[in-house]
MARDRENLUM-425232 format. One line per field, with one value per residue: residue number from 1; x, y, z of N, C-alpha, C in turn. Coordinates in Angstrom, 2 decimals. Each point is the difference from the previous one (the first is absolute). Layout:
<nulums>
n <- c(NUM:...)
n.x <- c(X:...)
n.y <- c(Y:...)
n.z <- c(Z:...)
ca.x <- c(X:...)
ca.y <- c(Y:...)
ca.z <- c(Z:...)
c.x <- c(X:...)
c.y <- c(Y:...)
c.z <- c(Z:...)
</nulums>
This chain:
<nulums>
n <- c(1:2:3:4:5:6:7:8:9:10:11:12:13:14:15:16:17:18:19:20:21:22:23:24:25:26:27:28:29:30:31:32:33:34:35:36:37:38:39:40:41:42:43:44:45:46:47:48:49:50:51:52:53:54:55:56:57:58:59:60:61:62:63:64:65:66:67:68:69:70:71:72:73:74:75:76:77:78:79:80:81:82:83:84:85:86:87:88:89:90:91:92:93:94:95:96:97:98:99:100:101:102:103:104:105:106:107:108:109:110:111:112:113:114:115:116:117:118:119:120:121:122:123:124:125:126:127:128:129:130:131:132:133:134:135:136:137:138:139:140:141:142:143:144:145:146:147:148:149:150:151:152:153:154:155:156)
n.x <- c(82.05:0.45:1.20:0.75:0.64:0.76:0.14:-0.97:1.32:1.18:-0.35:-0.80:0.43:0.70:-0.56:0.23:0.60:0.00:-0.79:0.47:1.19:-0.21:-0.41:-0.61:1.20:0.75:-0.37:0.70:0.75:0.04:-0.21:1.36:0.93:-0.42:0.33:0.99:-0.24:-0.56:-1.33:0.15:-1.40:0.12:1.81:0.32:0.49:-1.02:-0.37:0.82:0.67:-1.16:-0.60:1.19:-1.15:-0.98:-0.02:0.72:-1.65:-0.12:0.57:-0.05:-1.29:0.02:0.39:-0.49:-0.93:0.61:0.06:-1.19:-0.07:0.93:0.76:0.87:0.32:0.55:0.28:0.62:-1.77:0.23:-0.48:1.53:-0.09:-1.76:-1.02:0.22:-0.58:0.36:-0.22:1.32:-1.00:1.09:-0.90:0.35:-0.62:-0.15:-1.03:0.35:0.45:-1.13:0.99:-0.28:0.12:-0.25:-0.46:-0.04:-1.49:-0.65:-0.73:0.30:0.84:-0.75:0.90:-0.81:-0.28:0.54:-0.87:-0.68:-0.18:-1.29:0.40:-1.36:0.84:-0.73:0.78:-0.05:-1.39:0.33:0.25:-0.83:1.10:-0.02:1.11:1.50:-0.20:-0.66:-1.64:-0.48:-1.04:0.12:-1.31:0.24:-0.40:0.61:-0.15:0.39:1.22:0.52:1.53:0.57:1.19:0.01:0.06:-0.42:0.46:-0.73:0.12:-1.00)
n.y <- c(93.65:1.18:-0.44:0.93:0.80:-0.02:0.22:-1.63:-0.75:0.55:0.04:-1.50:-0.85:0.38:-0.87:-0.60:0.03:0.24:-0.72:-0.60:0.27:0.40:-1.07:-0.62:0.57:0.24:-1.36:0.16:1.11:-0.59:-0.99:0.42:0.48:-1.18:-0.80:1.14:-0.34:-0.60:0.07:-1.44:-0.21:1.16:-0.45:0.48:1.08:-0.10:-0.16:1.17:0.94:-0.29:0.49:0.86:0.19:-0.48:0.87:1.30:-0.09:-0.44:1.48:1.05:-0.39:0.67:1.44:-0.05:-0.75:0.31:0.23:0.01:-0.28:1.03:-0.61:0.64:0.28:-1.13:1.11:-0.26:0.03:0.40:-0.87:0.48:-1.46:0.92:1.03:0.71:0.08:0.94:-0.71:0.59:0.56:0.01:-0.10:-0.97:0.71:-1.29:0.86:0.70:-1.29:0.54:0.53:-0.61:1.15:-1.50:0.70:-1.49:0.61:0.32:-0.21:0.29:-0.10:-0.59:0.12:-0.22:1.54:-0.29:-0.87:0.61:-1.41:-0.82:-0.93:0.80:1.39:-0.11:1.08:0.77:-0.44:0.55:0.80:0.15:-0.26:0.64:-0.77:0.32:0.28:0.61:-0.89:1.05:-0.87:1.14:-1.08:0.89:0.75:0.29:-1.42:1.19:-0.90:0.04:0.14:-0.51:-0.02:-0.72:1.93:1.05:-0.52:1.13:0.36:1.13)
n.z <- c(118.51:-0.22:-1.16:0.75:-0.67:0.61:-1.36:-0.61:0.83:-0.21:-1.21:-0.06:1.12:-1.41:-1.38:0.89:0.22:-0.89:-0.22:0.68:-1.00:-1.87:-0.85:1.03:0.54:-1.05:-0.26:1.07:-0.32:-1.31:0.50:1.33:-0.58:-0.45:0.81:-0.32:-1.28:1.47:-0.66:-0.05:0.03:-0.23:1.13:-1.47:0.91:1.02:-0.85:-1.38:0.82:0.24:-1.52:-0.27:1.13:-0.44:-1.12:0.72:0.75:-1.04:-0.78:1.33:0.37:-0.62:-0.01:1.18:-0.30:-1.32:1.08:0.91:-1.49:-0.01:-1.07:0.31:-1.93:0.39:-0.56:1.65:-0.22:-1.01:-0.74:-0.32:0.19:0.17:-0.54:0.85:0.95:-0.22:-0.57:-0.40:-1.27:-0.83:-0.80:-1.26:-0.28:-0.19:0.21:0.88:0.76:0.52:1.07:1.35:1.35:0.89:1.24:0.81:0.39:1.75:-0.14:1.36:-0.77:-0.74:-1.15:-0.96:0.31:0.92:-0.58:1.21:-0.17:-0.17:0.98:-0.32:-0.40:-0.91:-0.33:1.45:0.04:-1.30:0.51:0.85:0.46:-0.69:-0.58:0.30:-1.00:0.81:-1.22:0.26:-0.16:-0.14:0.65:-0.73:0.75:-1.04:0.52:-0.66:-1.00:1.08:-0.96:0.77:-0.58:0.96:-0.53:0.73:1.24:0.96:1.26:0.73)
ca.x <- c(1.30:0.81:1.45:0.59:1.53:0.82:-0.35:-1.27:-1.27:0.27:-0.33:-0.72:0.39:0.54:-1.65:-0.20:0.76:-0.29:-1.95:-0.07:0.27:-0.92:-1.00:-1.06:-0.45:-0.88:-1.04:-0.62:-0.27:-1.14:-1.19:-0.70:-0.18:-1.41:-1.26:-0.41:-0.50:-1.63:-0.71:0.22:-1.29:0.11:1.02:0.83:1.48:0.62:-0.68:1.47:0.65:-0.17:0.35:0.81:0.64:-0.41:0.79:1.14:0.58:-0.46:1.42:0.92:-0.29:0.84:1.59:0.47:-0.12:0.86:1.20:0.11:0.07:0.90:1.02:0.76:0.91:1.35:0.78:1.28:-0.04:-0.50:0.85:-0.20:-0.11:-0.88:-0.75:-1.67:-0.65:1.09:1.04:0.13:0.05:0.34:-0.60:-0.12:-0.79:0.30:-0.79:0.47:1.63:0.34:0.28:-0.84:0.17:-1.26:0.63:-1.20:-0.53:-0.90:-1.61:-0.08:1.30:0.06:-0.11:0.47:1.43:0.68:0.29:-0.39:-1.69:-0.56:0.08:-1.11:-0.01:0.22:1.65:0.90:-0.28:0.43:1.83:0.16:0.54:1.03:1.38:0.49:0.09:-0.96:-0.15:-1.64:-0.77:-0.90:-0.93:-1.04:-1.87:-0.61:0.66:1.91:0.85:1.47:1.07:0.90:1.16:0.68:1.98:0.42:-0.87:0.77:-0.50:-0.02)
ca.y <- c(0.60:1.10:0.75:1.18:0.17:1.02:1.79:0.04:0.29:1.55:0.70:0.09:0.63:1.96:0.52:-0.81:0.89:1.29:-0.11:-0.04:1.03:1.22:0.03:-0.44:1.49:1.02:-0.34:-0.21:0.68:0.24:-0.99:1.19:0.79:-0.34:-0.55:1.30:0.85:-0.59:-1.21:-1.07:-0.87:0.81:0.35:-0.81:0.31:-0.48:-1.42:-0.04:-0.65:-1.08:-1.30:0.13:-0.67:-1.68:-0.47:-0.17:-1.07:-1.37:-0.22:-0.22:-1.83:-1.64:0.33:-0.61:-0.67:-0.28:0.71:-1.28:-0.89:-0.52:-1.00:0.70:-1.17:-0.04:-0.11:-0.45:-1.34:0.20:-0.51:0.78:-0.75:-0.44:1.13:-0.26:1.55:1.21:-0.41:0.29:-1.82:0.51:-0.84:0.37:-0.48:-1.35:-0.01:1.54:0.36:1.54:-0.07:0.67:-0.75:0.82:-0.27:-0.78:0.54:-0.23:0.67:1.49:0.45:0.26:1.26:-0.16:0.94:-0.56:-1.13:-1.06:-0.06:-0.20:-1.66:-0.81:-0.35:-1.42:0.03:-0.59:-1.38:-0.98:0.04:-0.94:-1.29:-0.25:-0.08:0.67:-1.11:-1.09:0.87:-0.15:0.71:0.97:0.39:1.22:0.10:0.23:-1.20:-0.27:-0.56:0.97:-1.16:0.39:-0.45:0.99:-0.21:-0.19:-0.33:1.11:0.51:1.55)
ca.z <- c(0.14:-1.17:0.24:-0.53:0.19:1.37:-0.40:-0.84:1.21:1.01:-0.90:1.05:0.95:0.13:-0.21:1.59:0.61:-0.70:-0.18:1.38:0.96:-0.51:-1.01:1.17:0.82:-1.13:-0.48:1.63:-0.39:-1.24:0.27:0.29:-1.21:-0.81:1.64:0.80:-1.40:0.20:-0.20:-0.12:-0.87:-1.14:-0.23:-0.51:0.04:0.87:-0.69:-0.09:1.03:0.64:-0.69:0.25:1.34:-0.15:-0.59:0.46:1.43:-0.94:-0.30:1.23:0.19:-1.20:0.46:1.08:-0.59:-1.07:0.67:1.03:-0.56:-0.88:0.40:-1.02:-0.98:0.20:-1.64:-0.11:0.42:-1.61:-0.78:-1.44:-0.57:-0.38:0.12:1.44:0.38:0.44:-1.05:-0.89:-1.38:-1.17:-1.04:-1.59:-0.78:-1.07:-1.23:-0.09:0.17:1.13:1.18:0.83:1.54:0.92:1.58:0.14:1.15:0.29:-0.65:0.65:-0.23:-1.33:-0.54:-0.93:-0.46:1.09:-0.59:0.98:0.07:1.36:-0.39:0.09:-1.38:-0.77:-0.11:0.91:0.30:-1.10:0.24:1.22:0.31:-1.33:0.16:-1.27:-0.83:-0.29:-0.72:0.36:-1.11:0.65:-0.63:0.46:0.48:-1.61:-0.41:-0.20:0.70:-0.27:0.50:1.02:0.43:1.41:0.06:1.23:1.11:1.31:0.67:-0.07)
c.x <- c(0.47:1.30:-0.06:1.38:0.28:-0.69:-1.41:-0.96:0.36:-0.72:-1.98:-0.04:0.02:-1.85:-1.23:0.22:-0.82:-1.19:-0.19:0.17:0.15:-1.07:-0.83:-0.38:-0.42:-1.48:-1.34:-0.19:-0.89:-1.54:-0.61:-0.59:-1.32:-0.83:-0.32:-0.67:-1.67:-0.27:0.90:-0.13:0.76:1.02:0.83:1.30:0.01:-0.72:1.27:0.83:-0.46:0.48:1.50:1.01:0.00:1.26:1.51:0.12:-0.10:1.62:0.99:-0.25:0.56:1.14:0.45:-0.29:1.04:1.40:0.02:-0.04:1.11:1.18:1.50:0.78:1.49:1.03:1.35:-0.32:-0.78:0.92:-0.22:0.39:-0.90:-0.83:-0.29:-0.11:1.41:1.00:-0.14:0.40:0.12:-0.60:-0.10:-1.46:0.04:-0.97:0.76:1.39:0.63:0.40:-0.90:0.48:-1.42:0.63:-1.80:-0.11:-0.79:-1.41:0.27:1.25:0.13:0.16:0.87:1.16:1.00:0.55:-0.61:-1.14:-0.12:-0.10:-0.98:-0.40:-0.02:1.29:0.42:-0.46:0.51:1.86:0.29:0.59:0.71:1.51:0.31:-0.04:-1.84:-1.02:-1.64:-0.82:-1.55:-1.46:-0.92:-1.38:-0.09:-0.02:1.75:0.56:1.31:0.99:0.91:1.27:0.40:1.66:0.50:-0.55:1.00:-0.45:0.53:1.65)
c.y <- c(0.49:-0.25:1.09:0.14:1.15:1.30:0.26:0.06:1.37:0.85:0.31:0.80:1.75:0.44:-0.10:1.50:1.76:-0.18:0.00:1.90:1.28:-0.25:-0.13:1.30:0.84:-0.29:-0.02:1.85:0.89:-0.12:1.38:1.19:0.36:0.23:1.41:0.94:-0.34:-1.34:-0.55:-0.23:0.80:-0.04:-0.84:-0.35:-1.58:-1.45:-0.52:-0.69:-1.33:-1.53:0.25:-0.79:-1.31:-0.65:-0.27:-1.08:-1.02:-0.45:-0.69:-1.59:-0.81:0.24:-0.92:-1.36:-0.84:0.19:-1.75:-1.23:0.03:-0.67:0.57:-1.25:0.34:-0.42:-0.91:-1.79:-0.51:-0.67:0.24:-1.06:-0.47:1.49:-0.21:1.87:0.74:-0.31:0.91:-0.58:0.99:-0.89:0.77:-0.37:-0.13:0.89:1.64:0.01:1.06:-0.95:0.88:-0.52:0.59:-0.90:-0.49:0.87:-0.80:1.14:1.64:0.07:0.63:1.19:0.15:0.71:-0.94:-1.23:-1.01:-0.78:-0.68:-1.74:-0.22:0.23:-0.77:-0.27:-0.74:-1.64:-0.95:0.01:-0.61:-1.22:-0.28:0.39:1.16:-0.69:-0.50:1.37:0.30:0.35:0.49:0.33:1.88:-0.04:0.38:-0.80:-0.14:-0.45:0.71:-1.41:1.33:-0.77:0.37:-0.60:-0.20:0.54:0.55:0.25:1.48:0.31)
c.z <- c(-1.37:0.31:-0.74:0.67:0.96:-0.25:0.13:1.98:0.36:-0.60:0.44:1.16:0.38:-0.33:0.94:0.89:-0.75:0.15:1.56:1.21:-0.45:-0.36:1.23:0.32:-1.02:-0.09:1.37:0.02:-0.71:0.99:0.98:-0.32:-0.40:0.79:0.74:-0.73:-0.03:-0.56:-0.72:-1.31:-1.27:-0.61:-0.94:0.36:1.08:-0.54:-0.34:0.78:0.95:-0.97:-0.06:1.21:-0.23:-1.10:0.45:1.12:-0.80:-0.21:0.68:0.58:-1.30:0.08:1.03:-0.35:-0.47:0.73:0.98:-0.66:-1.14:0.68:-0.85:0.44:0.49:-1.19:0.10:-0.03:-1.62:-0.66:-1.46:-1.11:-1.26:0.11:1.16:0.16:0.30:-1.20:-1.52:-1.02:-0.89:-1.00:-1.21:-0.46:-1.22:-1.31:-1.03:-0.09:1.21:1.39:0.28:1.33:0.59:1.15:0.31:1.72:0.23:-0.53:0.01:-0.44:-1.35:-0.56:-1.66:-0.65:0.47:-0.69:1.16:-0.74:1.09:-0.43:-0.30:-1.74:-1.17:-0.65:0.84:0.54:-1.10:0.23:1.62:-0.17:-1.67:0.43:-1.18:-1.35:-0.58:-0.53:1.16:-0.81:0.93:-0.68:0.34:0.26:-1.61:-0.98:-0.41:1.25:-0.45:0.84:0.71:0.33:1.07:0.11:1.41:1.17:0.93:0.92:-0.30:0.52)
</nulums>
């Protein structure tokens, strides 16, 4: 089971929906296309498009997939007591002195412009469950450790 949030399944759902009901037929298309242009054996176009097809029906099954197994997060039931997922953490870093906010996602949510990351980050697993007030010290996949004061704790 995946959480994702109200938007992170509709959002699914709408790409579900588009691969399903242009991208299939274009590509169900192409395949003829090819298939009426003769031999087979020879045809790149329709070699093309066939790996094309495989790939998109590959897409669309994890789509659905990721869709019958998610569990969307109920934010009114979050307690902004402590970091957890959907939570927005304004944190200082202790070494630079810079504010920084990042909003904690599920995986498929992520998006750094945004300030989203994803909980599975090594940021975000070192600020999980820290209070306002309290310092994390964040080991990197580059061995650094970065401190993190977390000023404060929100929902979106």
């Amino acid at each position: 089971m995946s959480y994702v949030t109200k938007e992170g399944l509709q959002k699914m759902k709408a790409e579900l929906e588009q691969l399903e009901t242009i991208e299939r037929p274009k590509i169900t298309q192409q395949i003829a296309e090819a298939r009426d242009k003769g031999d087979l054996s020879e045809n790149a176009e329709y070699d093309a498009a066939k790996e094309a097809q495989g790939m998109l029906e590959m897409r669309i099954s994890k789509l659905k997939d990721a869709i019958a197994t998610s569990k969307i997060i109920d934010q009114s039931q979050l307690d902004t007591s402590k970091v957890s997922i959907l939570c927005t953490v304004k944190l200082k870093n202790l070494g630079t002195q810079q504010m920084q906010t990042f909003v904690l996602v599920p995986d498929n949510e992520s998006d750094l412009k945004s300030g989203k990351i994803s909980v599975n980050t090594p940021i975000a697993k070192g600020l999980l469950g820290k209070t306002v007030g309290e310092v994390a010290e964040i080991a990197l996949p580059n061995g650094n450790k970065l401190n993190f004061e977390v000023l404060e704790i929100s929902l979106n």
